[in-house]
N, C-alpha and C positions, 0 to 999 in steps of 0.2 A: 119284509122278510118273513117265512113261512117257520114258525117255530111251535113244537109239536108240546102243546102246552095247553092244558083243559080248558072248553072252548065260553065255559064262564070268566076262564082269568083273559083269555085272549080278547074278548071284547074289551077290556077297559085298558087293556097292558100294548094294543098291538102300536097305539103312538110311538112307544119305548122301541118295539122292536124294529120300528120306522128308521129312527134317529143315527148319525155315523155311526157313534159310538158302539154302539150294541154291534152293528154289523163287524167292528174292527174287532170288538172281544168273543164274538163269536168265530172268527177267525184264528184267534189265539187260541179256544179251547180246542176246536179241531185241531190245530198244530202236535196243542202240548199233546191231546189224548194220542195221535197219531206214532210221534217221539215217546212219548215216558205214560208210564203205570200211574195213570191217575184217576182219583173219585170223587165221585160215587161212577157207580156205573153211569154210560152215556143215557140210556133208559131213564135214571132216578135223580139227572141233574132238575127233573122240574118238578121231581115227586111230593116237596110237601104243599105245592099247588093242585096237583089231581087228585089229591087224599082228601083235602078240605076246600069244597068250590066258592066261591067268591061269592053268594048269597048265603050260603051257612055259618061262613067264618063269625068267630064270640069272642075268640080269644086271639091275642097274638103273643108268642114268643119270640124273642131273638135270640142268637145266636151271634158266634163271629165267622168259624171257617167251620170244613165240614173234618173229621177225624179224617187221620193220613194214614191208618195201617189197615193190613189187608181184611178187605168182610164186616169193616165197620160203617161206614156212610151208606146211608140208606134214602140221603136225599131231604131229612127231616132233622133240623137241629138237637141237637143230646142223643138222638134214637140211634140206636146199631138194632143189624138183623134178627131174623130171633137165633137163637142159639151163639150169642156172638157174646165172648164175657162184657160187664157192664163199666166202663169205663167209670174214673174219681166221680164224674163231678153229675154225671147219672143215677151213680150209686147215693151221692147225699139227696138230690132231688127224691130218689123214693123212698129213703127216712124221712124225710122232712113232710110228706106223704104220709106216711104209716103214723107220724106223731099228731099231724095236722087233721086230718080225715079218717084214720084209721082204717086207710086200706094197706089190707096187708104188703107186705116187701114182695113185686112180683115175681116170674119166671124170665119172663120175655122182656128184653131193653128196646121193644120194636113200639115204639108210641105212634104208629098208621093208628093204633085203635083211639087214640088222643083227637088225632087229624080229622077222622070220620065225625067226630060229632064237634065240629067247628073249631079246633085250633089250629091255628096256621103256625107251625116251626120253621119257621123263616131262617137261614142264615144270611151274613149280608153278604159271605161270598159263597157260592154257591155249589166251586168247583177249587180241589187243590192236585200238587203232585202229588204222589206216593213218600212218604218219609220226611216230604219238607212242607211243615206246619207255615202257613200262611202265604206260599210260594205264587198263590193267583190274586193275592189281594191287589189292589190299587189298577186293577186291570180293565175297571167298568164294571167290576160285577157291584160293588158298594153305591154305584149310581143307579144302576136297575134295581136294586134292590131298596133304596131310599125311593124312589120313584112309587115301588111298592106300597111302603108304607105309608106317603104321601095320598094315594091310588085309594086305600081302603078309608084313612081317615077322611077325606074330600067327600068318598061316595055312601059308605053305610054310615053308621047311627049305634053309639051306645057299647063299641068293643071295648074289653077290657085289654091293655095293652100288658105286660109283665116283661121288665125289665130287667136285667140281674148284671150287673158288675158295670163298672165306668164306660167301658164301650157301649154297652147295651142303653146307659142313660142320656147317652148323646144324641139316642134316636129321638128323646123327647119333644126336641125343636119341630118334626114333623108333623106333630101330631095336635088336632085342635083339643085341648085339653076342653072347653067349653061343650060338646058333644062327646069325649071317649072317657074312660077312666086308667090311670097310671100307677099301677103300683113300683116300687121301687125294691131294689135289697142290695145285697153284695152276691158278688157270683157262688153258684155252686160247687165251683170248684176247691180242692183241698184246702191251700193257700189261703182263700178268701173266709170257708165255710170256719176253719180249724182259728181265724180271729176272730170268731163271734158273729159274722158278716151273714152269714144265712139261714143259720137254723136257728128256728122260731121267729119267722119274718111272715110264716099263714098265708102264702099268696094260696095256694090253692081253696082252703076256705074261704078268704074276703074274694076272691073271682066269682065261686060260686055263690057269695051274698051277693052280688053285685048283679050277674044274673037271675039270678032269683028276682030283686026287684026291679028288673026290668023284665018281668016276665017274661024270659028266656028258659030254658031246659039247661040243669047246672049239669058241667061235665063231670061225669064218671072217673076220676084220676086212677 
């Protein structure tokens, strides 16, 4: 199956898009796009793989779905457009920023600029409806996207993986903890951050030691 998808991530991902499964859920995303208002655009369903290609990748974030209202999914976990207000749990992510590294609170909630120097925003589904939060889950897209993460840990060396909330921890099993590094925390979001669960957890400084001494180029937050 011919999926239009950056031609570093298609060499190691095209087995996946071999498989029924993928072909079956790629039929349902056509469907639903066809029928109902759904995101990210058909363009930015593969967007936080052509941001950051499959030999630059440093970092990986998860994610669960992509946001369900209009102008916000942009293809890249937490990120909305520029100009698009900053969703709860985006907003604590760049305090936790501004405390941790002391970059200031930005303008723009668009993290392509995150993507570009090797973080992968991975969500594990990659596509939803309009107004209905998590309506594409259990569709195949949490198998390609475990596949994913399976895909980076098996082939590169040394990513830092960042985990945030009990969904997010489960990716762990994936992952050869013997070659990657794992940070852990409670999710970003209100709920989580407002019990103590994320703020002053330092993933973005300890990523950046972590690249550091693996003499990597530490990201920019």
């Amino acid at each position: 199956m011919n999926v239009n998808i950056d031609p570093s991530w298609k060499t190691h991902l095209q087995p996946e898009f071999e498989k029924p499964y993928f072909q079956q859920l790629a039929e349902f995303v056509r469907q639903e796009y066809r029928q109902y208002t759904c995101y990210p655009k058909g363009k930015d369903i593969f967007s936080a793989f052509d941001h950051c290609t499959f030999h630059d990748t440093k970092v990986v974030i998860i994610g669960q779905d992509p946001y369900h209202g209009p102008n916000q999914a942009n293809g890249l976990c937490f990120s909305v457009k520029d100009g698009i207000p900053h969703p709860p749990s985006l907003v604590n992510i760049f305090k936790e920023i501004k405390v941790d590294v002391g970059v200031p609170y930005p303008k723009s909630g668009n993290l392509e600029r995150w993507a570009e120097q090797g973080v992968l925003l991975l969500n594990a589904t990659l596509t939803v409806r309009a107004h209905q939060a998590g309506s594409h889950q259990n569709k195949g897209w949490e198998t390609f996207t475990d596949g994913v993460i399976r895909t980076v840990s098996d082939t590169l060396e040394g990513i830092v993986f960042l985990l945030w909330g009990g969904f997010a921890k489960k990716k762990a099993v994936l992952i050869n903890q013997s070659k990657h590094h794992i940070l852990t925390s409670g999710h970003p979001s209100p709920l989580s951050a407002n019990r103590g669960l994320w703020f002053g957890n330092q993933h973005f400084s300890k990523a950046n030691q972590l690249l550091r001494g693996m003499g990597k180029e530490e990201i920019n937050w």
